[in-house]
Residue, then its C-alpha position, 0 to 999 in steps of 0.5 A: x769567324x770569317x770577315x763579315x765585309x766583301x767587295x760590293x764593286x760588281x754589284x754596286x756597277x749593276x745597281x747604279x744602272x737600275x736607279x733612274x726606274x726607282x729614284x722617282x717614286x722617293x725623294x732623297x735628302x742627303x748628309x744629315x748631320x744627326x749630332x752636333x757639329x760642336x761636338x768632340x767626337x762628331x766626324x762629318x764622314x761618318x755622323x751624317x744620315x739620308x731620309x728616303x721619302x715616298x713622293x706624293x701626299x700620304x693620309x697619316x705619317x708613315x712607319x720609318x725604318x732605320x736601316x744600319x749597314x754592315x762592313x766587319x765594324x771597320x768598313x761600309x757606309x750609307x752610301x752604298x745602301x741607297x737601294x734600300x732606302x728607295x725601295x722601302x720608300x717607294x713602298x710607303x716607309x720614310x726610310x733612314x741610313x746612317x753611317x756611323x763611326x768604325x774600327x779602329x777609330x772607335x770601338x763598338x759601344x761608340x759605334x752603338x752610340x752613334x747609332x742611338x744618336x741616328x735614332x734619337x734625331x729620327x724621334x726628334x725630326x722625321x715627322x718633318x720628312x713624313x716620319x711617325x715617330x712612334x713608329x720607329x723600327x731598326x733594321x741591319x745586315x750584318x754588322x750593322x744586324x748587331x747593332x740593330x739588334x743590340x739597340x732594340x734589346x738595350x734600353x740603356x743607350x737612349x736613357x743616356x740620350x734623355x729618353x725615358x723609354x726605348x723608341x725601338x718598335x720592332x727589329x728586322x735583322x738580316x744575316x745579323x752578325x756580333x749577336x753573342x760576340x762574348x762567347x765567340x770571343x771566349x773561345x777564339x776558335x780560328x786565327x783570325x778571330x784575334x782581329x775582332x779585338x780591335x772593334x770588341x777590346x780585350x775585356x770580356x765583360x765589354x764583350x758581353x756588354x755589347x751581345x745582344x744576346x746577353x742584353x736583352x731586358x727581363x721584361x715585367x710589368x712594365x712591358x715585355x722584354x723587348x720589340x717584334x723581332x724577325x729574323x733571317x739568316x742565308x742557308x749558306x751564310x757563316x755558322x756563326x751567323x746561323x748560332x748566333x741568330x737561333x739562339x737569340x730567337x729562342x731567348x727571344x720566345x723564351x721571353x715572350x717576345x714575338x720573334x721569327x726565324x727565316x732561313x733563305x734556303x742557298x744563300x751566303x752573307x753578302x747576297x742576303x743584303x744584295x737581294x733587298x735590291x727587289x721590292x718583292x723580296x720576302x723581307x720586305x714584305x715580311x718586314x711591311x706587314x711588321x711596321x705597318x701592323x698587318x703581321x700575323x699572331 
């Protein structure tokens, strides 16, 4: 498996140029804690959020998105993903972008954990910035696509928060990576796959803990398996990314959950999260029709 994280300077030198014709249609709070500061394993770097807001005075409080970066589990940072959030906000959602804590610090379920800690300070504050909290989505490249995914599959990090249910509406994946890490690390198919024993540990059942593929929920009375999911993967990007992705849709419509698969024809890993720079990209307009319920049957 090749490393998911890739330098960003070119692209975020372009980008720092662009923000003056986007930052006036958002307001942007920055470094939110979304844990207590009292708390052993709070990292201030890391355990803090920004609320991206459209400005103006909306009819009814506007769908959020929770956007989880990428970086291999062991780099990335909210900070470089402020395009995100202005463009979303500026087409009407209160956009979220969390850090959260990485390898070798911790390993993957506390990254998942903090991650539902973001999510759990959402339900409990953003109608204070415009936010409906019954209109929670996720959404992630990458690394951050795992953990997006794992969270909108396994109720078990929220009921461990108080939550009785799941707040996760629906899942916007991009390039997603990590998606069935529990056969991947079975097979320990390249050399260089060892390194991902850092943020996965040794154990296989914690891998399968951790794959979504191997989490989602059986469904039933009760509701179904789990939220609308739309999925994209670049034509170019790594093999694993494109397995991993098909399988979990096709587990996914297996299910009866309502899942869609995109490829974008030619493109590799990092210019999947690079293209959500244009308000025009199909994600985005794919990804709107989602939370704000127009999405086709």
């Amino acid at each position: 498996m090749p490393v998911y994280a890739r330098p960003l300077a070119a692209l975020l030198l372009f980008l720092s140029t662009q923000v003056s014709a986007i930052s006036f249609t958002s307001k942007r709070t920055k470094d939110i804690p979304y844990k207590a500061k009292t708390s052993a394993d709070f990292n201030p770097e890391k355990n803090v959020l920004d609320v991206y807001r459209p400005n103006g005075k909306a009819n009814r409080p506007a769908p959020v998105v929770v956007f989880f970066h990428g970086g291999n589990w062991n780099s990335g940072s909210k900070n470089i993903y402020w395009f995100i959030g202005r463009r979303l906000a500026k087409q009407g959602v209160v956009a979220v972008i969390p850090s959260y804590r990485l390898s070798p610090e911790v390993q993957v379920p506390a990254m998942a954990d903090d991650c539902a800690q973001a999510i759990l300070w959402v339900k409990n504050h953003i109608a204070d910035f415009g936010g409906d909290p019954g209109r929670i989505y996720v959404m992630g490249h990458s690394a951050g696509g795992g953990l997006a995914a794992l969270l909108a599959v396994q109720d078990t990090y929220f009921t461990k928060l108080g939550l009785a249910q799941n707040p996760v509406k629906g899942a916007i994946l991009d390039d997603p990576a990590g998606i069935n890490m529990y056969d991947y690390l079975k097979e320990m198919k390249y050399p260089s796959d060892r390194q991902y024993l850092i943020p996965f540990g040794n154990k296989p059942e914690g891998w399968r803990d951790v794959s979504p593929f191997y989490q989602v929920r059986s469904g039933g009375a009760s509701g179904p398996a789990a939220p609308p999911t739309l999925l994209y993967v670049g034509g170019n990007t790594y093999p694993s990314i494109i397995d991993g992705a098909k399988s979990f849709h096709e587990k996914l419509l297996a299910l009866g959950v309502k899942s869609q698969y995109t490829v974008l024809p030619g493109k590799k890993h990092v210019p999947m999260a690079s293209q959500l720079f244009w308000k025009r990209n199909v994600i985005y307009r794919e990804t709107l029709k989602l939370v704000n319920g127009t999405q086709a049957d």
